[in-house]
C-alpha positions as CSV (number, residue, x, y, z in Angstrom):
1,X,11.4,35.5,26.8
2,X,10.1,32.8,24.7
3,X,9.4,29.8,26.4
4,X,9.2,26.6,24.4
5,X,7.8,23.3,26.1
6,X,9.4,20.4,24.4
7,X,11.7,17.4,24.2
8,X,14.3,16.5,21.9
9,X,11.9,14.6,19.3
10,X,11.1,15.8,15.2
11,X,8.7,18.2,16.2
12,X,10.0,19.4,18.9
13,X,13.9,19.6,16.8
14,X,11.6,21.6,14.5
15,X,11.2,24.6,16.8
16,X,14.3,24.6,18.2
17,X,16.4,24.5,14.7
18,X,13.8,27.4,14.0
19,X,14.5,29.6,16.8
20,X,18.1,29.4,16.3
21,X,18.1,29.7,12.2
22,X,15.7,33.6,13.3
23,X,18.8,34.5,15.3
24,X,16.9,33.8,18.5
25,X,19.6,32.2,21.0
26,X,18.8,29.7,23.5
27,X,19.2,31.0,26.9
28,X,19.1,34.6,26.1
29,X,16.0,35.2,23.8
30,X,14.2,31.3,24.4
31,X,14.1,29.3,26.4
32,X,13.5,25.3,26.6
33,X,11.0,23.9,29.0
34,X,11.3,19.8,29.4
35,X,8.4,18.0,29.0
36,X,8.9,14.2,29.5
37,X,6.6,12.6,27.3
38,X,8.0,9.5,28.6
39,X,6.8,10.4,32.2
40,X,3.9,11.4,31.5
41,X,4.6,15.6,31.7
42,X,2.5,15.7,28.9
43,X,-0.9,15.1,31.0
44,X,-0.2,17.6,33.4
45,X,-3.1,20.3,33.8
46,X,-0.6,23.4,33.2
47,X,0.5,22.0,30.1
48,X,-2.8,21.1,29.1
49,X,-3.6,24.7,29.2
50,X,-0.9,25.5,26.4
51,X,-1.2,22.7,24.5
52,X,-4.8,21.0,24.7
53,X,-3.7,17.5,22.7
54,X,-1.2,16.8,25.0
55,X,1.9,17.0,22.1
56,X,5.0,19.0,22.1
57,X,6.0,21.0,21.0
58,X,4.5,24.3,22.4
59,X,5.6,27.6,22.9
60,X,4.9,30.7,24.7
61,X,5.5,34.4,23.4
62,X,4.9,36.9,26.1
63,X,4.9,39.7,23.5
64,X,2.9,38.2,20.5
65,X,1.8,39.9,17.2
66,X,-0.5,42.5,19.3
67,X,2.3,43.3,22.0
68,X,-0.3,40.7,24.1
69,X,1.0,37.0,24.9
70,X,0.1,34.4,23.0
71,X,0.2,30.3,23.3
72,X,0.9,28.0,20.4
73,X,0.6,24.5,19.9
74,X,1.6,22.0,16.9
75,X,4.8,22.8,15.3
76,X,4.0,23.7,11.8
77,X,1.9,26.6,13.3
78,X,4.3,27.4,15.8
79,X,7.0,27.5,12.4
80,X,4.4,29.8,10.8
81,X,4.3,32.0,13.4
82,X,8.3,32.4,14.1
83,X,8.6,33.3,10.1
84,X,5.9,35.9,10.5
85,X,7.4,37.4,14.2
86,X,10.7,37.6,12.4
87,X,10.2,37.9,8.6
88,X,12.7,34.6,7.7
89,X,12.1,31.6,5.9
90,X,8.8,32.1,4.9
91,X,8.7,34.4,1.1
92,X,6.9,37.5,0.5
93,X,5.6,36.6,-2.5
94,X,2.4,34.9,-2.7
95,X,3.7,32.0,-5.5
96,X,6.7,31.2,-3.2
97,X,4.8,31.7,-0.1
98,X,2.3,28.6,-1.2
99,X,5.0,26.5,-2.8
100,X,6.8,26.6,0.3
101,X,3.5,26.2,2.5
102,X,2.0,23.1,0.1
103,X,5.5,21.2,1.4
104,X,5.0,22.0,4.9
105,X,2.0,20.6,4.8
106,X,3.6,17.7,3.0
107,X,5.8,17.1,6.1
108,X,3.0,18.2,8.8
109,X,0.7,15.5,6.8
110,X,2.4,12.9,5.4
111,X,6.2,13.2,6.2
112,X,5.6,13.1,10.2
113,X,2.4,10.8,10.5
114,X,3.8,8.2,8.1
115,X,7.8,8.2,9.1
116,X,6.7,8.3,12.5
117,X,4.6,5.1,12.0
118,X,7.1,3.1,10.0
119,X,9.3,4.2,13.2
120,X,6.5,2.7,15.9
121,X,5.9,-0.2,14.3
122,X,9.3,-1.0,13.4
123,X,10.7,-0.7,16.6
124,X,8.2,0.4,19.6
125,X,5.0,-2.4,19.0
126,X,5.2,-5.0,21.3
127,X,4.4,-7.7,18.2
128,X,5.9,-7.5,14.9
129,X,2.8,-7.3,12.6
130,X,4.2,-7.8,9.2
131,X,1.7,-5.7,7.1
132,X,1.7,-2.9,9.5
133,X,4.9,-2.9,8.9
134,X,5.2,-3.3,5.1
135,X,2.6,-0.7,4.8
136,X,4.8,2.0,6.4
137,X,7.6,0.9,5.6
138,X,6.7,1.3,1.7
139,X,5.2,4.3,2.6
140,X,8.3,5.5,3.8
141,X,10.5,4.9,0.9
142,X,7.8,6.2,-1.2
143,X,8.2,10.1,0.5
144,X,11.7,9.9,0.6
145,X,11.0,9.1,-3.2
146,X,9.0,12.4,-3.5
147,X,11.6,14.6,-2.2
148,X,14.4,12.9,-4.1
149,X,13.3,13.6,-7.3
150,X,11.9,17.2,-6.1
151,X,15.8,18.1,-5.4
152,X,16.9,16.8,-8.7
153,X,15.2,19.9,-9.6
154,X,16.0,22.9,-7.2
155,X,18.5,23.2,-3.8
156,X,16.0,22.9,-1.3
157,X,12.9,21.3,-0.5
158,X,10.8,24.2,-2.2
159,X,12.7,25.5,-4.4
160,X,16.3,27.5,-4.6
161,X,15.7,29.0,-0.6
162,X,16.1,27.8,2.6
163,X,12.6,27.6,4.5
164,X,10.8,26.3,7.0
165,X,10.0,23.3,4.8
166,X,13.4,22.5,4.9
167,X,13.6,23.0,8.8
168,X,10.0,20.8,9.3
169,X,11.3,18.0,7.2
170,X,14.8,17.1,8.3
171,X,14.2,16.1,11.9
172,X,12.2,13.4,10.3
173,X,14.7,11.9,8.4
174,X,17.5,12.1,11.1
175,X,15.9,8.4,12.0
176,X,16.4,7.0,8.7
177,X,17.6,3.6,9.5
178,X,14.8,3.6,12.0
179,X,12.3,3.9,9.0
180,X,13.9,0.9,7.1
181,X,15.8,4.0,4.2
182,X,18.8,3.0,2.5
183,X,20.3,6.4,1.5
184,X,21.8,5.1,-1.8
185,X,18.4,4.9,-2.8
186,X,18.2,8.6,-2.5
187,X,21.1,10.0,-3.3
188,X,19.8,13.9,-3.6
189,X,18.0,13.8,-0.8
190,X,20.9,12.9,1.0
191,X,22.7,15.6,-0.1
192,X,20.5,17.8,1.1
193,X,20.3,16.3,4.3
194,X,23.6,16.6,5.3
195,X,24.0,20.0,3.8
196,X,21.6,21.1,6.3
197,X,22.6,19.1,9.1
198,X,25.8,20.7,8.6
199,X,24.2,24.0,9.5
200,X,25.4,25.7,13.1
201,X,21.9,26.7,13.8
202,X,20.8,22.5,13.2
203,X,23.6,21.3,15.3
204,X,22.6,23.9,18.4
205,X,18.6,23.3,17.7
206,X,19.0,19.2,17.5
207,X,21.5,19.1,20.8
208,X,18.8,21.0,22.8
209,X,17.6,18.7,25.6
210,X,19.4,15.6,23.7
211,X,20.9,14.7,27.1
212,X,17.9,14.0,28.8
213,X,16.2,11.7,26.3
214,X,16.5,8.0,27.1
215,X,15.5,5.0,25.1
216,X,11.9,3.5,25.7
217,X,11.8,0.1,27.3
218,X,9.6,0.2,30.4
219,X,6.0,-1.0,30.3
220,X,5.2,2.2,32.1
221,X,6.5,4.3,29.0
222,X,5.2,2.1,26.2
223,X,1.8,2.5,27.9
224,X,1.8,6.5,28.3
225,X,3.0,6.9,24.9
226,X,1.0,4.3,23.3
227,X,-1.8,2.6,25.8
228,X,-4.6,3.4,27.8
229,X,-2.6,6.7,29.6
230,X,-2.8,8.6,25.9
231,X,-7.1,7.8,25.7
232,X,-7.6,8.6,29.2
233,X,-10.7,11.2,29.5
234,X,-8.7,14.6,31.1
């Protein structure tokens, strides 16, 4: 069985939605292993093993492309590798292949690093630093920009098929008024958006650990997350 070490998080919402869009069900062919980046799971020497930066997601596979297993870290590989086990949501052909691959990197390099910023610095510093956040903030509303006008043009993120760009992008935006988005700005995008998160296989992968995720307020989080516990030599 599959074993995916995560918490209910964009990246980790990635893989799950994944798994479930192959037709891989939770329980019978996966299954979800908590890691509480909150308490610190994320240190632990037998994750560490899996995943070397100390993020989830991650994800097992005890028979991998060589009937051996095989350990994954970061979640657009992970996405990579779930098309390729099971041939969906990746195409054949090379010219759809790299237009759906230049938007995963989209997501995996600006999309996640930049929402996800807007999101810390709008809600999680401990001071309110006006440029920071101005700076991601605008940066923000300039991606969500991107993708607006690229779905004035075609159904999904990379063209007329569902793919894993789609299924790396949307947990982003699920935080929206996190990120400081009005969605009348973007009225495409969120058309899109709640297309897919009116997908079964979206509502099973984002409920996947959602019960055990509480909001951060302790000092002890903020600093695993974000203080000296992250830089620690390991």
């Amino acid at each position: 069985m599959i074993k995916v070490y995560s918490w209910p998080t964009p990246n980790g919402h990635k893989v799950h939605i994944m798994l479930e869009e192959c037709g891989l069900r939770l329980g019978h062919d996966w299954q979800a292993v908590p890691i509480n980046i909150g308490a610190g799971d994320q240190f632990k020497p037998e994750f560490l093993q899996i995943s070397p930066n100390n993020k989830i997601p991650a994800l097992t596979d005890p028979q991998g492309p060589d009937g051996k297993p095989i350990a994954l870290f970061e979640s657009g590989a992970i996405l990579l590798y779930l098309a390729a086990k099971t041939g969906k949501f990746l195409p054949k052909s090379d010219r759809q292949k790299f237009e759906v691959l230049q938007w995963l990197m989209f997501q995996m390099g600006g999309v996640g690093p930049m929402l996800g910023q807007a999101h810390h610095f709008r809600m999680y510093a401990p001071e309110k630093i006006g440029y920071a956040v101005n700076r991601y903030t605008n940066e923000a509303k300039r991606l969500y920009g991107v993708m607006n006008r690229q779905l004035t043009q075609h159904r999904y993120i990379a063209g007329n098929s569902y793919s894993i760009a789609d299924i790396a992008i949307f947990p982003w935006l699920r935080s929206w008024k996190n990120q400081g988005i009005d969605w009348a700005d973007y009225p495409q995008l969120k058309a899109w958006f709640d297309k897919i998160a009116d997908r079964p296989a979206v509502k099973r992968g984002v409920a996947v650990l959602a019960e055990l995720r509480q909001p951060l307020t302790g000092d002890k989080e903020r600093d695993i997350l974000f203080g000296k516990t992250q830089y620690q030599k390991r």
